[in-house]
C-alpha positions in Angstrom: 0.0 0.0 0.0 0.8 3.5 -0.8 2.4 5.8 1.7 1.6 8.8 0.2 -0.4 9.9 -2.6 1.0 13.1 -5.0 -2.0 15.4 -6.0 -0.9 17.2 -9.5 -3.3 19.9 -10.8 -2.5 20.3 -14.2 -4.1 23.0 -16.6 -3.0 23.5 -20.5 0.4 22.8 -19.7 1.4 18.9 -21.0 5.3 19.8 -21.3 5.0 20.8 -17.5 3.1 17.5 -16.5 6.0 15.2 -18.5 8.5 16.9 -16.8 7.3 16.8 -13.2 6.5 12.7 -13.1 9.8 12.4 -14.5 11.1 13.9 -11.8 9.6 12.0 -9.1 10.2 8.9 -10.8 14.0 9.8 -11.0 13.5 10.2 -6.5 11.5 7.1 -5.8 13.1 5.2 -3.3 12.5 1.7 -1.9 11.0 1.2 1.5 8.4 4.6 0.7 5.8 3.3 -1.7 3.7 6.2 -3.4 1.3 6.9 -5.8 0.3 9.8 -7.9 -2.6 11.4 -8.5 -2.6 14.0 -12.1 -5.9 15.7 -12.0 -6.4 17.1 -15.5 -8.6 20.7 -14.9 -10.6 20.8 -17.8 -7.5 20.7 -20.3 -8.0 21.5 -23.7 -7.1 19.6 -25.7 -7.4 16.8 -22.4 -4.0 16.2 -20.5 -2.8 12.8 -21.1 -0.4 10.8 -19.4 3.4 10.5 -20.4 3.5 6.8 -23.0 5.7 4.9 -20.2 6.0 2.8 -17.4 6.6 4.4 -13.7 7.9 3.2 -10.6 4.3 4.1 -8.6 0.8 3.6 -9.4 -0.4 6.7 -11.2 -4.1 7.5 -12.3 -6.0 10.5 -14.3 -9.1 12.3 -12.9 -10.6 14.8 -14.9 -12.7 17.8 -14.6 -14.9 18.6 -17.6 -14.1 22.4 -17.4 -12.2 24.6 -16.2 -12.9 25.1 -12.3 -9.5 26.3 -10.4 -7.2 24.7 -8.9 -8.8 24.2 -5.2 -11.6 22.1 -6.8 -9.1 19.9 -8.6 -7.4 19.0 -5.7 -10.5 18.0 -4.0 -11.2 16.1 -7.2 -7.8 14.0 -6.1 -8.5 14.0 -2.7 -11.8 12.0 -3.5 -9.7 8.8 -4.7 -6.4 9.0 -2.2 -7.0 5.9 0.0 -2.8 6.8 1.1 -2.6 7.7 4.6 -0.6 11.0 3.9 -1.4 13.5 0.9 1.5 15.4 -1.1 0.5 18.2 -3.4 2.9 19.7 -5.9 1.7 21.9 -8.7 2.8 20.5 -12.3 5.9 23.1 -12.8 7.4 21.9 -9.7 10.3 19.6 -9.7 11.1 16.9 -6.6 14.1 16.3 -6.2 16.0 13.1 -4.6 14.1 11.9 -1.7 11.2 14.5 -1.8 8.5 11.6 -1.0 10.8 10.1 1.5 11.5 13.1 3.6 7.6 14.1 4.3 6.9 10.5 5.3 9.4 10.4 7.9 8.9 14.0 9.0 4.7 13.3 8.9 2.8 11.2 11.7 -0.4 10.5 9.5 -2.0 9.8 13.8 -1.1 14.0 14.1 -2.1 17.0 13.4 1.2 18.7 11.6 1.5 20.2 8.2 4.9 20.1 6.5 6.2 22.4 4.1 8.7 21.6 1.6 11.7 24.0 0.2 11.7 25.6 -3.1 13.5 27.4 -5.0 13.4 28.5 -8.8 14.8 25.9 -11.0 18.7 26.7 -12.4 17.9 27.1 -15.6 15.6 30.2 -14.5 17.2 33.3 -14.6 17.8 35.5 -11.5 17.1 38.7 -11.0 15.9 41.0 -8.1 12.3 39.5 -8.4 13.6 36.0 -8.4 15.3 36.6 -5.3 12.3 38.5 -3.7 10.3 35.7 -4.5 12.1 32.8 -3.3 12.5 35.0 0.0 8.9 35.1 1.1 6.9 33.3 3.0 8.4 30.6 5.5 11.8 31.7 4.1 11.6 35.3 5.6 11.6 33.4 9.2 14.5 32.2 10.9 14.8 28.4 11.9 13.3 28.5 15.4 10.2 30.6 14.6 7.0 29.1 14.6 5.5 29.4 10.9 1.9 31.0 11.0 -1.1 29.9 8.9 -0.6 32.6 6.0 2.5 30.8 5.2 0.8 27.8 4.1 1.4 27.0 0.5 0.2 24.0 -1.6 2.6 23.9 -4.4 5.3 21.7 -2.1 2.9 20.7 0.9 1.9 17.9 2.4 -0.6 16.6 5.9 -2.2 14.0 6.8 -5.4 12.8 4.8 -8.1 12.3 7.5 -6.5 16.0 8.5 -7.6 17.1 5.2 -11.0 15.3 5.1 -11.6 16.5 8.8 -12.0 20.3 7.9 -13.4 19.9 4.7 -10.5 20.1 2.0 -10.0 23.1 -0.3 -12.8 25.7 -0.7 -14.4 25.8 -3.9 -15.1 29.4 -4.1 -11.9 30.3 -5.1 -11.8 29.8 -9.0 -9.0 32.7 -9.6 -5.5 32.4 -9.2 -4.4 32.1 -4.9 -6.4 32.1 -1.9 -7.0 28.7 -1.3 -4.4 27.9 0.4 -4.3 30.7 2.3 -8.0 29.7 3.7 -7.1 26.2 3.7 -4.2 27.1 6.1 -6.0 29.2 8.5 -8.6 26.3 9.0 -5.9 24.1 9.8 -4.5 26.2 12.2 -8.4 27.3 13.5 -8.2 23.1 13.5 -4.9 22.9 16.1 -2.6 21.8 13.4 1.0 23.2 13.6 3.2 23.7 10.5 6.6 22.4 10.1 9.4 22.7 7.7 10.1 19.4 5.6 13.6 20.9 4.4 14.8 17.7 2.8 11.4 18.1 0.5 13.3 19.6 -1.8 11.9 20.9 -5.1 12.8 23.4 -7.9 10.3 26.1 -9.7 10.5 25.6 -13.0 8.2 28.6 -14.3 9.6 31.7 -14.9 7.6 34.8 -13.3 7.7 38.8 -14.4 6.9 41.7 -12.3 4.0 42.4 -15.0 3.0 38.9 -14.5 3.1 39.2 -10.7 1.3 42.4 -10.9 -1.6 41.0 -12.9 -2.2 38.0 -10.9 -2.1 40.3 -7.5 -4.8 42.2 -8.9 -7.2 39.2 -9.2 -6.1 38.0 -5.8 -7.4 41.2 -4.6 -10.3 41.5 -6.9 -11.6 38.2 -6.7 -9.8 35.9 -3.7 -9.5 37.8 -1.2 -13.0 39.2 -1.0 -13.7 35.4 -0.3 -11.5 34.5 2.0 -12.2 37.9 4.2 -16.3 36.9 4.1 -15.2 33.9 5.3 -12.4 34.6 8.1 -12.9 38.3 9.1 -10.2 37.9 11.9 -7.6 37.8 8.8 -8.2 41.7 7.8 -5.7 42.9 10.2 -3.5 40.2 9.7 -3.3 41.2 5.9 -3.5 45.0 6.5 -7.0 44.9 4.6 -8.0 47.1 7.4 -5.2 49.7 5.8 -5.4 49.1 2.5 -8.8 47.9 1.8 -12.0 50.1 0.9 -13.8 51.8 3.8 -15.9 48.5 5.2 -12.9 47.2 6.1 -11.5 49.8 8.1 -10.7 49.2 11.7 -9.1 52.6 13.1 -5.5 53.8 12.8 -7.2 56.6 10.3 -3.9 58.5 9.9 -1.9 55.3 8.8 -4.8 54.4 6.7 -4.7 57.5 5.0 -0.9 57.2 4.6 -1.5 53.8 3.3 -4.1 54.8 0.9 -2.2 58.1 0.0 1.4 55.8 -0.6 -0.8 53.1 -2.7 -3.0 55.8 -5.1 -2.6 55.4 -8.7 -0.6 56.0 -10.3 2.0 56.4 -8.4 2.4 52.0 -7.9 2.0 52.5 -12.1 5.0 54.9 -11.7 7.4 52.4 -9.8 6.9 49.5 -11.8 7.8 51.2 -14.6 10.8 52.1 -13.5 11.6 48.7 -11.7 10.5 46.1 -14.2 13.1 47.8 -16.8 16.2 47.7 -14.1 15.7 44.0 -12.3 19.6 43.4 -12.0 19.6 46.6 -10.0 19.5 46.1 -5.7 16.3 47.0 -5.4 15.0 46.6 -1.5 12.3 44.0 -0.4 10.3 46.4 0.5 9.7 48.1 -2.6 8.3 44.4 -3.8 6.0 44.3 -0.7 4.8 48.2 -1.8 4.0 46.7 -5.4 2.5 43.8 -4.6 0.1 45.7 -2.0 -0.4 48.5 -4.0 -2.2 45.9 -6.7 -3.8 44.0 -3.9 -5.5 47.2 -2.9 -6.4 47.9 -6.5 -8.0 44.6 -7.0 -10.0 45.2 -3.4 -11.3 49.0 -4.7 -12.1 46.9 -8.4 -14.1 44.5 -6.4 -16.3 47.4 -4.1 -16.8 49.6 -6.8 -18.8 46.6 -9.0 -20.8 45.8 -5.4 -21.3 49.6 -5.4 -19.0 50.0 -2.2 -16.8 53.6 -1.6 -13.4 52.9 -1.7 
């Protein structure tokens, strides 16, 4: 039997799929049995499965259209009979002994979420926003630090499959691009889990990301996810500064830094910087100036979003 079971989303992208089941079938080592499940999200024309033999039982489930990625998960989650569940998103790479280290880090009995370690694949090149990016998240936090629910990220992830089941697996409400795993992460930690780091669940990211490109899919975060997630866990405004940034329902005092805030994020003054950045990437630009661009679009998706439900920014 299966120790674990690999979820793969996959979406349009069949060079992507090949190259991630070759890689775990390059790490698969004996004495940690595992299968795979490639979840095919309304692919067109339909994802199909690599013409060769693998060392682990692997399966297709298939949406008929289009529905995001936290419903394709659940689609994989509905056939995993493995005691633990792995998800990796298809242009991730595991490297050697990614299955191996989550099942000896994971009691499948406990209530503990491990987090892999990523980083963009070699043959991507580096520039500031590469750096910034493989810099966030768990990776801003020293060794010691407990990691907190917003850290949670699916793309190199794995807990426990009654864990999973227990608070209801991914919301399928969020059809954009991010969110669910921020809202799956919060339940788990509503839940009691705890989150640890997995660092010998190595894996590389293989897809390239602009700053236009990072822009875009920030704005649809704040347009479309996290208008869900916030209806769903108010107590996460404050923790994502939607009290500062947000339109006026979310407000929760501090008016002058709110107005500072709003003032610092105003079009088009975000417009302005990432001009000037996204033509001068090899230059030392500081974190911060990411965090200002990537909140300055957050805050343009949440104004999009009140103005259609007719809400004063």
């Amino acid at each position: 039997m299966s120790l674990a079971t690999v979820i793969i989303p996959t979406f349009n992208r069949p060079d992507h799929l090949a190259a991630v089941l070759e890689a775990l079938a390059r790490q698969a080592e004996p004495g940690y049995p595992f299968s795979v499940v490639v979840v095919d999200d309304g692919s067109d024309p339909p994802a199909r499965l690599p013409d060769r033999a693998f060392p682990f039982d692997i399966r297709i489930a298939r949406l008929e259209r289009n529905r995001g990625r936290a419903a394709a998960r659940n689609a994989g989650l509905a056939v995993v009979e493995a005691p633990l569940v792995i998800f990796l998103d298809d242009d991730v790479r595991p490297q050697e002994g990614f299955v191996a280290a989550y099942v000896r880090a994971l009691d499948p009995a406990a209530k503990v979420v491990g987090l892999g370690a990523v980083e963009f694949d070699p043959s991507v090149p580096r520039d500031r926003l590469t750096r910034y990016l493989e810099t966030r998240g768990v990776a801003k936090l020293a060794p010691s630090e407990p990691i907190p629910a917003r850290y949670f990220l699916t793309y190199n992830s794995a807990l426990p499959t009654g864990l999973l089941r227990a608070v209801g697996g991914f919301d399928e409400g969020f059809t954009a691009w991010g969110g669910e795993d921020l809202d799956l992460g919060w339940r788990l930690q509503q839940a009691g889990a705890d989150f640890v780091r997995v660092p010998d669940a190595r894996a590389f990211h293989a897809h390239r990301r602009t700053l236009e490109g990072v822009w875009t899919v920030s704005i649809g975060f704040g347009s479309k996810s996290l208008p869900h997630i916030l209806s769903r866990h108010p107590g996460l405004v404050p923790v994502l500064r939607v009290d500062l940034l947000g339109p006026r329902e979310y407000a929760r005092g501090r008016p002058v830094r709110r107005w500072l805030v709003q003032a610092a994020t105003w079009f088009p003054l975000p417009d302005v910087v990432k001009w000037l950045v996204s033509r001068s990437l090899w230059l030392p630009w500081p974190t911060r100036l990411f965090d200002y661009l990537i909140a300055s679009a957050w805050r343009r998706g949440l104004d999009g979003a009140a103005s259609k439900r007719g809400v004063r920014s």
